[in-house]
N, C-alpha and C positions, 0 to 999 in steps of 0.2 A: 683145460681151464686152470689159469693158476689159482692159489689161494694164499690167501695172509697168515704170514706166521702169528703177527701182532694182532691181530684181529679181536683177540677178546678185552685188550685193553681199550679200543676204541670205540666200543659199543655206551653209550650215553648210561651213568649211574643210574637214573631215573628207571632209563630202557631194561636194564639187566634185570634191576629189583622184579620188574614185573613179568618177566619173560617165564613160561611156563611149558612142561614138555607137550605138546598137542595132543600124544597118544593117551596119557592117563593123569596129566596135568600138575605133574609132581617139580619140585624146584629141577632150575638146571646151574649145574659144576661147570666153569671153565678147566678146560682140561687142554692138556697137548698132543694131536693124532697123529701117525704116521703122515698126514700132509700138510698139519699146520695147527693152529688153534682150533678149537671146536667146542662145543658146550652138550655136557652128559649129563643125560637124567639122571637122579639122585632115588631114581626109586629103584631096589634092586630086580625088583620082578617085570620090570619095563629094562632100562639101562640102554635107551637107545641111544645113539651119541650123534650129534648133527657137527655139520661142516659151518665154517664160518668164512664165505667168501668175501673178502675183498671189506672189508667191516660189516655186513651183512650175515645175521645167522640165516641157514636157508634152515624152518622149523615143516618141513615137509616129511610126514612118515614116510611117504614109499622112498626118498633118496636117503635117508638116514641108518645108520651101520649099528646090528646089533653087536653088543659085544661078543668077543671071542670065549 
């Protein structure tokens, strides 16, 4: 499956403000992943970081990459 480099610029301002990590609910970081744009909790004891397909965050724990 591919996935968007750009992707975190075109999720809706509205959308971002409210987007929250689903595991512990803590804000999320646009960040740059080894596959592309993706959005990383801001909490360090969580720190899971989600994939952002195709402008689409997927905010699903079980696919989501903890950090290294």
């Amino acid at each position: 499956m591919a996935h968007d480099t750009g992707a975190a610029a075109s999720i809706e301002p509205w959308l971002r403000e409210i987007l929250r990590c689903p595991a512990c609910r803590s804000e999320l970081a646009d960040a740059q992943g080894e596959t592309g744009a993706e959005l990383h909790c801001t909490n360090t004891s969580c720190g899971l970081q989600y994939r952002i397909d195709e402008g689409v965050p997927v905010l699903l724990v079980d696919e989501a990459r903890k950090p290294a």
